[in-house]
C-alpha positions as CSV (number, residue, x, y, z in Angstrom):
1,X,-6.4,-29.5,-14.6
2,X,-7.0,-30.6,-10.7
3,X,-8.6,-28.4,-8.7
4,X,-5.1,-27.6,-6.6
5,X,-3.7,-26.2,-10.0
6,X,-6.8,-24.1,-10.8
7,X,-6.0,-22.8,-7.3
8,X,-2.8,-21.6,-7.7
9,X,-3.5,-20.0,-11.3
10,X,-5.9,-18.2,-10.1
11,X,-3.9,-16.9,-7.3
12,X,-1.4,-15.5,-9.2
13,X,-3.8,-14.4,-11.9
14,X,-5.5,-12.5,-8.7
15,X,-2.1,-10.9,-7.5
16,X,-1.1,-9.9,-11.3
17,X,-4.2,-8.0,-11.9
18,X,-3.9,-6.2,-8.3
19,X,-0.3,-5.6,-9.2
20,X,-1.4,-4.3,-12.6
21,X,-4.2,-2.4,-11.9
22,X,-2.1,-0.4,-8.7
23,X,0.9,0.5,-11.2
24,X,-1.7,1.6,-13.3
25,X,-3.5,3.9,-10.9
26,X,-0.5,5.8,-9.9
27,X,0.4,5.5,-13.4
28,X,-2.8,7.8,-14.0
29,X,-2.4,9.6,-10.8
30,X,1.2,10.9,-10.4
31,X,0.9,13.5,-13.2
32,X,-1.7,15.2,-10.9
33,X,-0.1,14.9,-7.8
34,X,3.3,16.6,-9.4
35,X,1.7,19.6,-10.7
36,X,-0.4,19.7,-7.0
37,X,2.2,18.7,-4.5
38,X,5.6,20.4,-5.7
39,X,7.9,17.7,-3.5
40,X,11.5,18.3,-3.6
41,X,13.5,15.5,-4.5
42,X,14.7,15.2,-0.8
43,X,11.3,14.5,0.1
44,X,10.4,12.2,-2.9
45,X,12.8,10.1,-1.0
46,X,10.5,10.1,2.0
47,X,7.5,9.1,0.2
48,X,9.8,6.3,-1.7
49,X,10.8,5.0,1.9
50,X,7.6,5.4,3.0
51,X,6.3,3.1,0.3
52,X,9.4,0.5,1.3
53,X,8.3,0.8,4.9
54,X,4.6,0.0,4.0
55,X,5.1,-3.2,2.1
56,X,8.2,-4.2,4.7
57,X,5.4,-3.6,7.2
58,X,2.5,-5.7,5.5
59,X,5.2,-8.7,4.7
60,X,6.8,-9.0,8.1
61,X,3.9,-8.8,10.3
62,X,1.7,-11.4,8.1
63,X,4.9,-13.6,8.8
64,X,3.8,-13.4,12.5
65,X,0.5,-15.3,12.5
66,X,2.5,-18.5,10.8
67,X,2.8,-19.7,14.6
68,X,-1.2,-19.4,14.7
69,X,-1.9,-21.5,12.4
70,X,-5.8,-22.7,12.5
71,X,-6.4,-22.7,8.9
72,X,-7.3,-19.2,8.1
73,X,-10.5,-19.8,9.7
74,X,-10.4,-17.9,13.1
75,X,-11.0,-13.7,13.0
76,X,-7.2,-12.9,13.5
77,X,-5.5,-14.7,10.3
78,X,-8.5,-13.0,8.3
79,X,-7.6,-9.5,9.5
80,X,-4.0,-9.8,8.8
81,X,-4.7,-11.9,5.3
82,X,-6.3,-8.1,5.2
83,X,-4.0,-6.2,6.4
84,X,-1.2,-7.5,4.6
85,X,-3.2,-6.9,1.3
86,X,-4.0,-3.2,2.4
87,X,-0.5,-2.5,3.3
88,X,1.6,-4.2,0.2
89,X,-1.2,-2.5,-1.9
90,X,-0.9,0.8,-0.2
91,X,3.1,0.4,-0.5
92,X,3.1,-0.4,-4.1
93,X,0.9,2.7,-5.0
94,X,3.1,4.6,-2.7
95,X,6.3,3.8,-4.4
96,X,5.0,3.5,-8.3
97,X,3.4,6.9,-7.5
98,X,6.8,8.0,-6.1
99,X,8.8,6.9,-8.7
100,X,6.5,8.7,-11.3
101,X,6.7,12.0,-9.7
102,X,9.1,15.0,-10.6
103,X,11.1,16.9,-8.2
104,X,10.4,20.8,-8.4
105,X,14.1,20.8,-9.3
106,X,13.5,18.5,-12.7
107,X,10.0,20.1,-13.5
């Protein structure tokens, strides 16, 4: 296997276990949250849309730097690699752990 192929597995082996291992936070966390927080469903949309905004966020402003292109090298294309990891991970957990949550009106 060349070295570009070893790459790319291991890029998406990277991104499924940070995918994975998010899910499976909130997986563990929501239960917790829905006894604590008592959201209405009305505002489980807000968190749910909050989540959307995060990830629509991370995803069009790393789409930005593409003009700036020095080969990841310089301190601005590291920050928004970064950022754009923070953000999509911060939005995924925000939306598994809204989607996991009960309404007061279900519980």
């Amino acid at each position: 296997m060349s070295d570009g192929w070893r790459l790319v597995l291991g890029k998406i082996i990277r991104a499924f276990l940070i995918v994975g291992t998010t899910v499976a936070l909130a997986a563990i966390v929501a239960p917790t949250l829905s006894g604590i927080l008592q959201l209405s469903s009305a505002e489980l949309k807000w968190v749910r849309l909050g989540a959307l905004g995060m990830v629509a966020w991370g995803v069009l402003g790393r789409s930005g730097w593409e003009i700036q292109s020095y080969g990841g090298q310089n301190p601005h294309e590291r920050f928004s690699a970064k950022w754009f990891i923070a953000l999509y991970v911060l939005g995924l957990f925000c939306g598994a752990v809204g989607l996991m949550l009960e309404s007061v009106e279900t519980q």
